[in-house]
C-alpha positions in Angstrom: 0.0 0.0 0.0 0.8 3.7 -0.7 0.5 6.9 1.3 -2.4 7.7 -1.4 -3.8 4.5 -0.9 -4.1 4.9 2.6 -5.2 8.6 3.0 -8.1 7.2 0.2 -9.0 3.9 2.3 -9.0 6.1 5.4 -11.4 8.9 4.3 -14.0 6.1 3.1 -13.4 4.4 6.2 -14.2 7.3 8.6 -16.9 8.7 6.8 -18.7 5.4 6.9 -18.8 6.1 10.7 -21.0 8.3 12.4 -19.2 11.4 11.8 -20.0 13.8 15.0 -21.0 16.9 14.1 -20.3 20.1 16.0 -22.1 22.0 18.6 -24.9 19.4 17.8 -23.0 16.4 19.7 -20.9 18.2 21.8 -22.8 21.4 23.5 -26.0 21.6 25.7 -27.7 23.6 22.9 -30.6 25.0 25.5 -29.7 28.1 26.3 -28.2 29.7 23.7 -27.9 33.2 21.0 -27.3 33.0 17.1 -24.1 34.4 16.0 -24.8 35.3 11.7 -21.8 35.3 9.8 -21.0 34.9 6.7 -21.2 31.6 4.5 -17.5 31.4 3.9 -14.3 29.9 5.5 -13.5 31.0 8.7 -10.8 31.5 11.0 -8.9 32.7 13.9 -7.2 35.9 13.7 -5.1 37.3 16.4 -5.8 38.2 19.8 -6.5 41.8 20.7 -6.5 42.8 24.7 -7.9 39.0 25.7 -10.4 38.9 22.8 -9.9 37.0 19.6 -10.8 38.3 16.3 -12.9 36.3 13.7 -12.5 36.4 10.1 -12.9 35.3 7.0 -9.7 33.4 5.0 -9.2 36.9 3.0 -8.7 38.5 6.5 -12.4 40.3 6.3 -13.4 40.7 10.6 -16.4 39.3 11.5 -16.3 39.0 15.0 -14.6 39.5 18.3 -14.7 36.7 20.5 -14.3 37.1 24.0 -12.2 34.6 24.5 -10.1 32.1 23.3 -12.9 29.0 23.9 -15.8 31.8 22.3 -12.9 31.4 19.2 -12.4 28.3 18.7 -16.0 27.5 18.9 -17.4 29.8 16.8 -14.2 28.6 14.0 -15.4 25.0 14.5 -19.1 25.2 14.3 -18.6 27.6 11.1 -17.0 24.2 9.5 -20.2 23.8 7.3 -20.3 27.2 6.2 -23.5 27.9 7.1 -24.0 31.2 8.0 -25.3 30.9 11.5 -23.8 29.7 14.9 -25.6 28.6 18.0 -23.6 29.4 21.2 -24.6 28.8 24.4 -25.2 32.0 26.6 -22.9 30.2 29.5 -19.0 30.3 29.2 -18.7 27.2 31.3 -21.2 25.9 28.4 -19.0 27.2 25.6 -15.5 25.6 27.4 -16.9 22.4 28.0 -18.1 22.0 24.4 -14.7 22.8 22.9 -12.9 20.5 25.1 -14.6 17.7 24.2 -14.8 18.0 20.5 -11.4 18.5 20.8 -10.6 15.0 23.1 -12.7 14.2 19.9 -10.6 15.4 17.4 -7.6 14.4 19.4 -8.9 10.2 19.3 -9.5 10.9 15.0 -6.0 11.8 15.0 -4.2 9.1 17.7 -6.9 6.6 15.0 -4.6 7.5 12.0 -1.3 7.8 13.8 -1.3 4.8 14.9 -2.8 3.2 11.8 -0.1 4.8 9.7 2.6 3.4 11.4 1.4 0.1 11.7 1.2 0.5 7.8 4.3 2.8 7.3 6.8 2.2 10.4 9.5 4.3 9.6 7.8 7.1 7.1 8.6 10.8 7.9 5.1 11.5 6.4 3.1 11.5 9.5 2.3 14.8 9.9 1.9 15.6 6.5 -0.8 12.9 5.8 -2.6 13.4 9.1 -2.8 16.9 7.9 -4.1 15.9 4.4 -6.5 13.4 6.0 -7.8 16.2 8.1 -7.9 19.0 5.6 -10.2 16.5 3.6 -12.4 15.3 6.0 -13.1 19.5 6.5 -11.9 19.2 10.1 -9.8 21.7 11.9 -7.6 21.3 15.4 -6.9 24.5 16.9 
């Protein structure tokens, strides 16, 4: 088997899983405000005084987060490109959510480590096709 081969078998693999979708699976979605933004890529941008700007990938603002958890959640649940955000109203809501889609995130990515180098022992290509597995499964890891 190739690299190509096994970012290919990989991708079909995973997304004949249940493929958890964010806030839905991860945030108590009860108490919460609608963040619009627009239907484009999103990212982090840099931190300004403790709060973390929001923009789009040609560097347009669209928001100011309030912190670095606000930032990383709104930059995840934008991974559809849908135009709107839920966000719960709680920080403690908002932290917990992030930290487990990340532990979830984290378990994808310890999946294909470990399945490339039963496959590819001694191949410096690790990062590189963990980032290429990533980048097409539309995921992020902030």
């Amino acid at each position: 088997m190739i690299i190509k081969e096994f970012v290919s078998l990989y991708i079909n693999n995973f997304s004949e899983k249940e493929i958890k979708n964010f806030p839905d699976d991860f945030a108590d979605l009860t108490d919460t405000k609608l963040l619009d933004l627009p239907n484009k890529t999103i990212v982090m941008g840099n931190e300004f005084f403790g709060q973390f700007e929001i923009t789009t990938t040609d560097g347009t603002s669209v928001h100011q987060a309030a912190d670095i958890n606000e930032a990383k959640y709104i930059v995840y649940a934008s991974r559809f490109r849908s135009g709107k955000v839920v966000i719960p109203n709680k920080r403690s809501g908002i932290k917990e959510a992030v930290e487990k889609y990340e532990d979830h995130l984290d378990s994808i990515l310890h999946d294909i480590e470990g399945n490339f180098l039963n496959e590819f022992p001694n191949s410096p290509e690790l990062n590189q096709t963990t980032n290429e597995i990533f980048l097409k499964l539309g995921l992020v890891r902030l």
